[in-house]
Chimera marker file (.cmm) of the C-alpha trace (Angstrom):
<marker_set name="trace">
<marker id="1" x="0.000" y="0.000" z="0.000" r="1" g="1" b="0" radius="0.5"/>
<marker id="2" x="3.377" y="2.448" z="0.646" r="1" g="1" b="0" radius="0.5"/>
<marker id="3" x="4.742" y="1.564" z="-2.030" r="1" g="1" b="0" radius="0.5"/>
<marker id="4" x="1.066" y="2.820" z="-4.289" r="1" g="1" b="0" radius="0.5"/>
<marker id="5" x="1.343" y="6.222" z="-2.514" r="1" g="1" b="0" radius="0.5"/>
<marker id="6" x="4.452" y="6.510" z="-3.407" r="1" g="1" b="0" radius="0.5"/>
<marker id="7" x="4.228" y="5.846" z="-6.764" r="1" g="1" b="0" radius="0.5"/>
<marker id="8" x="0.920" y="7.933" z="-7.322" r="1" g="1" b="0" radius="0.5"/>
<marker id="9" x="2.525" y="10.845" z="-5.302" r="1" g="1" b="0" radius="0.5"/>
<marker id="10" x="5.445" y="10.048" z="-8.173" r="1" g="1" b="0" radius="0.5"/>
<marker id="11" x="3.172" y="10.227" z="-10.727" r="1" g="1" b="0" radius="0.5"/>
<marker id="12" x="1.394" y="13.535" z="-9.865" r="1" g="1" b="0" radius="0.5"/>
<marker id="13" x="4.609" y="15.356" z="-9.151" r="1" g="1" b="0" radius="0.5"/>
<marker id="14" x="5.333" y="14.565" z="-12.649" r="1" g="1" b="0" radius="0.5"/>
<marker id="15" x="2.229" y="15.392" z="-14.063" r="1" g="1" b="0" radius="0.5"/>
<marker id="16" x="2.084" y="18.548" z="-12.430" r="1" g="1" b="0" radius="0.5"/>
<marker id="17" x="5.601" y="19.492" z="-13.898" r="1" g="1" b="0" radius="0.5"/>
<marker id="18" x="4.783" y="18.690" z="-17.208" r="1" g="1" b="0" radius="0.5"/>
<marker id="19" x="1.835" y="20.987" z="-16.690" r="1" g="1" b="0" radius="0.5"/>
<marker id="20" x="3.605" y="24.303" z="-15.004" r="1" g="1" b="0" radius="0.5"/>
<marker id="21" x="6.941" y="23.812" z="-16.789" r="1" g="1" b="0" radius="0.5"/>
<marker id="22" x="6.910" y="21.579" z="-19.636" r="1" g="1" b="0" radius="0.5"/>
<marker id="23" x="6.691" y="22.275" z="-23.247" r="1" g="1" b="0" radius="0.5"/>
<marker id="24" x="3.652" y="23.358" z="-23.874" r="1" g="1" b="0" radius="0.5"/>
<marker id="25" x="3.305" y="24.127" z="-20.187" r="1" g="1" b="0" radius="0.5"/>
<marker id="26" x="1.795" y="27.201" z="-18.371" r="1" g="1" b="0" radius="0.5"/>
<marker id="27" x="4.583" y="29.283" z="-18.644" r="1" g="1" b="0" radius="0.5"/>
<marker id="28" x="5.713" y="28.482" z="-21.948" r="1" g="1" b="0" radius="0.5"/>
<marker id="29" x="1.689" y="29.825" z="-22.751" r="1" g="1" b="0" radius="0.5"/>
<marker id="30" x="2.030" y="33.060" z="-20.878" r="1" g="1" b="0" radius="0.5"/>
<marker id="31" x="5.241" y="33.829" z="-22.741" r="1" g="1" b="0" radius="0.5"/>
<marker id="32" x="3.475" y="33.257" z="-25.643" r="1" g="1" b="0" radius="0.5"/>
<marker id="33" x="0.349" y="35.434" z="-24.929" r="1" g="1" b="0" radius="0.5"/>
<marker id="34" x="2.630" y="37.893" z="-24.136" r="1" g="1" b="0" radius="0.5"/>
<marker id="35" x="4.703" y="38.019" z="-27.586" r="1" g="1" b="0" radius="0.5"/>
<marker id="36" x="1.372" y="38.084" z="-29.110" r="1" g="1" b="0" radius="0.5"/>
<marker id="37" x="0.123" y="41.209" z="-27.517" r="1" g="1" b="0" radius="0.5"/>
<marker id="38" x="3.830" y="42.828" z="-28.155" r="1" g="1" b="0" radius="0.5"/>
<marker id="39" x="3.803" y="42.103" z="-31.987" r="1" g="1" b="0" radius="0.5"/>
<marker id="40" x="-0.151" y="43.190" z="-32.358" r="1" g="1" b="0" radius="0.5"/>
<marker id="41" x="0.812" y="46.741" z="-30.867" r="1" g="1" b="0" radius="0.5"/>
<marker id="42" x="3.686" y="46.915" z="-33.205" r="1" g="1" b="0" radius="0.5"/>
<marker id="43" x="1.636" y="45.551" z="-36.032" r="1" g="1" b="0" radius="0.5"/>
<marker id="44" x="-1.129" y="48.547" z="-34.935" r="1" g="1" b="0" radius="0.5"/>
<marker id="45" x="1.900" y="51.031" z="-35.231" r="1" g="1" b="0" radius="0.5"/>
<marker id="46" x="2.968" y="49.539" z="-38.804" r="1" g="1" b="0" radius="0.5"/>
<marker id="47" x="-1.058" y="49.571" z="-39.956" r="1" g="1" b="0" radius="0.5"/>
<marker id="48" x="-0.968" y="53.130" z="-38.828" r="1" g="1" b="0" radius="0.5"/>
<marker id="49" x="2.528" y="54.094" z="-40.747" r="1" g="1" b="0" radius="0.5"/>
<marker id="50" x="1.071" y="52.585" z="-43.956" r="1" g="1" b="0" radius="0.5"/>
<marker id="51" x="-2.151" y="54.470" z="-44.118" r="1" g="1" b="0" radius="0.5"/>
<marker id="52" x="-0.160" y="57.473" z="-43.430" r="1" g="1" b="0" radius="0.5"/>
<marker id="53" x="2.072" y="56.691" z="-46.831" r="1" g="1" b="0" radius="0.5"/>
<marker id="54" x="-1.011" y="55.595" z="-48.668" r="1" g="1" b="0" radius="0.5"/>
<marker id="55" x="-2.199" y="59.239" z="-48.022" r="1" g="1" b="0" radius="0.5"/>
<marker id="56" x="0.694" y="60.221" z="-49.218" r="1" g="1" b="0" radius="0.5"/>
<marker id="57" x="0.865" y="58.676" z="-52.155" r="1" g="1" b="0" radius="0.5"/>
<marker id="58" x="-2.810" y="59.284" z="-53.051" r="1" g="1" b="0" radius="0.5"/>
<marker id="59" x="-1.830" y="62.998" z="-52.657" r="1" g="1" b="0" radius="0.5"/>
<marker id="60" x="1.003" y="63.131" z="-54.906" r="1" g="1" b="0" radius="0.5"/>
<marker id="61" x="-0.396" y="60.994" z="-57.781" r="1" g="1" b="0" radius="0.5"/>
<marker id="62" x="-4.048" y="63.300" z="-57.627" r="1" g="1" b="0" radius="0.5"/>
<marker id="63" x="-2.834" y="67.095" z="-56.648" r="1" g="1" b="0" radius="0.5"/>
<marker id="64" x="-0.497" y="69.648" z="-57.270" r="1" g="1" b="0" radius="0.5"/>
<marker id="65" x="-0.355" y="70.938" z="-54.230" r="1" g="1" b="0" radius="0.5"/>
<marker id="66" x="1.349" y="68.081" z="-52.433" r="1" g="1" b="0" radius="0.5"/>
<marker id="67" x="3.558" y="67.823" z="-55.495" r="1" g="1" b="0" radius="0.5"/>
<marker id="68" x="4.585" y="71.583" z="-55.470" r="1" g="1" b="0" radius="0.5"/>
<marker id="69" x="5.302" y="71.306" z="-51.236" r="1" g="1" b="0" radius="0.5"/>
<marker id="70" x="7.744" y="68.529" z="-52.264" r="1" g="1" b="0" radius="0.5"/>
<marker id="71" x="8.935" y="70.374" z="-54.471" r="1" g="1" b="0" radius="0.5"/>
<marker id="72" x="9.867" y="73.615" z="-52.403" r="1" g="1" b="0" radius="0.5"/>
<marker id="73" x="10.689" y="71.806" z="-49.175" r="1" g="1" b="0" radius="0.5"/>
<marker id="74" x="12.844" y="69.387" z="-50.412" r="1" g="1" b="0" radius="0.5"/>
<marker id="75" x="14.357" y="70.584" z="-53.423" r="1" g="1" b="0" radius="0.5"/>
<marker id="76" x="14.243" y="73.893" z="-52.798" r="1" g="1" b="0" radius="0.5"/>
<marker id="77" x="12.317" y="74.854" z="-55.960" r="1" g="1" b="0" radius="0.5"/>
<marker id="78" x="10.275" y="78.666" z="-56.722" r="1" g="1" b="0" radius="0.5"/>
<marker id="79" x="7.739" y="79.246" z="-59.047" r="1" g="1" b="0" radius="0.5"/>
<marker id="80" x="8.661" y="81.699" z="-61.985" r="1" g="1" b="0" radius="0.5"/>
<marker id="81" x="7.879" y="85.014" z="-60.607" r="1" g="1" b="0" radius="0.5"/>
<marker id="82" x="8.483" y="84.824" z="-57.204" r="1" g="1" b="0" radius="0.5"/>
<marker id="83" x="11.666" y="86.224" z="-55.442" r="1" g="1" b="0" radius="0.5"/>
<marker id="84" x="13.458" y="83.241" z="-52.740" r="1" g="1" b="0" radius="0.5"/>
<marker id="85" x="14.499" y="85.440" z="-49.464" r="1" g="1" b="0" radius="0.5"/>
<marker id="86" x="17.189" y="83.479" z="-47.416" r="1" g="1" b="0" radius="0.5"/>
<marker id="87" x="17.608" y="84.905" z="-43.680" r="1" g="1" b="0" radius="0.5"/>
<marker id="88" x="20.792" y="83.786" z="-42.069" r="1" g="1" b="0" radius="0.5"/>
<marker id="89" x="21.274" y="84.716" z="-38.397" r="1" g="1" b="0" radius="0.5"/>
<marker id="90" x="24.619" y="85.571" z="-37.127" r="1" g="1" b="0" radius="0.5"/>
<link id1="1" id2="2" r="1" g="1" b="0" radius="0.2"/>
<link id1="2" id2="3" r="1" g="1" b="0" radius="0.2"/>
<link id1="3" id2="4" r="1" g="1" b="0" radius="0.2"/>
<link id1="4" id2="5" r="1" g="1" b="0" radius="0.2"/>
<link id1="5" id2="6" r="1" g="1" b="0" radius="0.2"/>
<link id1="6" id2="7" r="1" g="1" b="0" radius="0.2"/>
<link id1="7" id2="8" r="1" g="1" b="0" radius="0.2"/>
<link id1="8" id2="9" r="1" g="1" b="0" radius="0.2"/>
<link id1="9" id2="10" r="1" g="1" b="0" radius="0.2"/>
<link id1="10" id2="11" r="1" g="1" b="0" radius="0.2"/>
<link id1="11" id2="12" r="1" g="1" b="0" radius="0.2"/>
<link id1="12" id2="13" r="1" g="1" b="0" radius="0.2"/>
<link id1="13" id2="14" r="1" g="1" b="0" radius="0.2"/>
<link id1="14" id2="15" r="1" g="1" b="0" radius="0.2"/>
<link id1="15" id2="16" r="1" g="1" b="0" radius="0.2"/>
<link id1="16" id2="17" r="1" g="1" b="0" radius="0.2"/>
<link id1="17" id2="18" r="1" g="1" b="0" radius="0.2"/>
<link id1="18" id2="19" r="1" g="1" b="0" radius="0.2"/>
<link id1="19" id2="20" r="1" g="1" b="0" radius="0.2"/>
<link id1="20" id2="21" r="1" g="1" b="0" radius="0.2"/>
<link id1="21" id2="22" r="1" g="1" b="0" radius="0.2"/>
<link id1="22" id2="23" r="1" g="1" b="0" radius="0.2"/>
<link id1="23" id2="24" r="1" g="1" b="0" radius="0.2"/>
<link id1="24" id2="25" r="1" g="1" b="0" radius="0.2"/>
<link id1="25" id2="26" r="1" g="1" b="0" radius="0.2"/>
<link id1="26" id2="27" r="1" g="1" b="0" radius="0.2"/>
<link id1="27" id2="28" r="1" g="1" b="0" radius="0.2"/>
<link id1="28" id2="29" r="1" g="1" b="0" radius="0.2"/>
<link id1="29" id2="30" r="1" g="1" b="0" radius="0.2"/>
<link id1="30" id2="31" r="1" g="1" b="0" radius="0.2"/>
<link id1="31" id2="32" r="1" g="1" b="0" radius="0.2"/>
<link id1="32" id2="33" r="1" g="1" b="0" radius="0.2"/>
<link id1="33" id2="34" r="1" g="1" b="0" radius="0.2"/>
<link id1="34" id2="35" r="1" g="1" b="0" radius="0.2"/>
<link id1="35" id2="36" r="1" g="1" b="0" radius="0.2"/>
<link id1="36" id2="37" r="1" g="1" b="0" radius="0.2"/>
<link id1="37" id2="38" r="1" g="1" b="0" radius="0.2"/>
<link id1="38" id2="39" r="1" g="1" b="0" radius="0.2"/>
<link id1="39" id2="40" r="1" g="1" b="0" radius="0.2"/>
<link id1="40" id2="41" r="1" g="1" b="0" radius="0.2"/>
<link id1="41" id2="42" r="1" g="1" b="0" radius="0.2"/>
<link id1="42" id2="43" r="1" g="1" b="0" radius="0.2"/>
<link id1="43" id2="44" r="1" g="1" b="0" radius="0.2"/>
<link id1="44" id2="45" r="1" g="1" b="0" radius="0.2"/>
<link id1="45" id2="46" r="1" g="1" b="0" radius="0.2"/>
<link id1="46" id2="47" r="1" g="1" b="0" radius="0.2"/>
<link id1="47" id2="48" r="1" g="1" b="0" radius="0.2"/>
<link id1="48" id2="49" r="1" g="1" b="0" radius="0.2"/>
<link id1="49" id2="50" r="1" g="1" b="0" radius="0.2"/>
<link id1="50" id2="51" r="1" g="1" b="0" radius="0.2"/>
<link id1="51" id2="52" r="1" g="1" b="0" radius="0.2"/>
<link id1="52" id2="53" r="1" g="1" b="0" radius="0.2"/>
<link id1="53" id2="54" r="1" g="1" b="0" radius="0.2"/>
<link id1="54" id2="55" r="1" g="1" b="0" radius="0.2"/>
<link id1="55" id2="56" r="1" g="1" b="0" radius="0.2"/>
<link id1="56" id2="57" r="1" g="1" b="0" radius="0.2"/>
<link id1="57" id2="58" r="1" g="1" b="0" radius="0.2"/>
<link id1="58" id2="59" r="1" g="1" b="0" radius="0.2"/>
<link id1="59" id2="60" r="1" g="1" b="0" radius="0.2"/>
<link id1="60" id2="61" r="1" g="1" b="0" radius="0.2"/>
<link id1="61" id2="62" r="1" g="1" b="0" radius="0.2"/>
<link id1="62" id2="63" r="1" g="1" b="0" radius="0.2"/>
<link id1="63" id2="64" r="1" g="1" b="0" radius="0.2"/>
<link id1="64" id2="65" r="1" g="1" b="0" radius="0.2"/>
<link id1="65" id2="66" r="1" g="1" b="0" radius="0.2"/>
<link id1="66" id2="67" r="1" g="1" b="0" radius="0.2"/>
<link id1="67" id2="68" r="1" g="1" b="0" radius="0.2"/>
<link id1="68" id2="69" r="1" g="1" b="0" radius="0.2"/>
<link id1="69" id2="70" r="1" g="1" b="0" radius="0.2"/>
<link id1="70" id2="71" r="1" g="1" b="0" radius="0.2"/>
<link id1="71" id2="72" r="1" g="1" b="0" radius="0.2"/>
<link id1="72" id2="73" r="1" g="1" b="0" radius="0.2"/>
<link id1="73" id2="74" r="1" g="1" b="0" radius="0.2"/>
<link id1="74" id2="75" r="1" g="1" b="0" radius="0.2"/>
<link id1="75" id2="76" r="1" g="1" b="0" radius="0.2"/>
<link id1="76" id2="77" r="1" g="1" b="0" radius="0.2"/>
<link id1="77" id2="78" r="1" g="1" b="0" radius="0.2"/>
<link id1="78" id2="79" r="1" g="1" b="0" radius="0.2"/>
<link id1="79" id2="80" r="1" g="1" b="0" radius="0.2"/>
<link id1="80" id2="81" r="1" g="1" b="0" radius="0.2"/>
<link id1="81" id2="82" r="1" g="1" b="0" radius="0.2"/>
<link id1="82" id2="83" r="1" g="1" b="0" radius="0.2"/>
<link id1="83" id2="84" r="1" g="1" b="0" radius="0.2"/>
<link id1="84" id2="85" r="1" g="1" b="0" radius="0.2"/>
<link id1="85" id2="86" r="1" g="1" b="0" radius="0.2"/>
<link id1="86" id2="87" r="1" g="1" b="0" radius="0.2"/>
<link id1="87" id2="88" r="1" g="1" b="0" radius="0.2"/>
<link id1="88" id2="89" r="1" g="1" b="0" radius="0.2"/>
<link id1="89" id2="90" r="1" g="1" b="0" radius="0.2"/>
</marker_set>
């Protein structure tokens, strides 16, 4: 009759390891839940970036406007007719 208890005391110690620790365990979920939640916010972020540039795009291929602000901020560009004032401070 010991020797039963033993075993089955045995036997659940092992189960329960396998349950909290083992692969596929408790912890091994929790880390898992939690890399899901980290790459969903950082897939949110990337979603939000890429409607942003699809904006942007749509912009530049329909109007002028966002075509001529490229045009002056970047590259520094006038329309003919207009004078270009630089201000350097000392």
């Amino acid at each position: 009759m010991r020797l039963l208890a033993t075993t089955l005391i045995l036997l659940l110690a092992l189960l329960q390891y396998k349950l909290w620790l083992g692969d596929g365990g408790l912890l091994k979920v929790r880390q898992l839940n939690a890399a899901i939640e980290s790459q969903s916010a950082e897939n949110a972020g990337l979603r939000e970036r890429n409607r942003a540039l699809e904006a942007e795009v749509r912009d530049l291929k329909k109007g002028r406007e966002a075509i001529e602000e490229r045009a002056r901020t970047e590259l520094g560009m006038i329309r003919e007719g207009e004078t270009f004032y630089q201000v350097v401070e000392e």
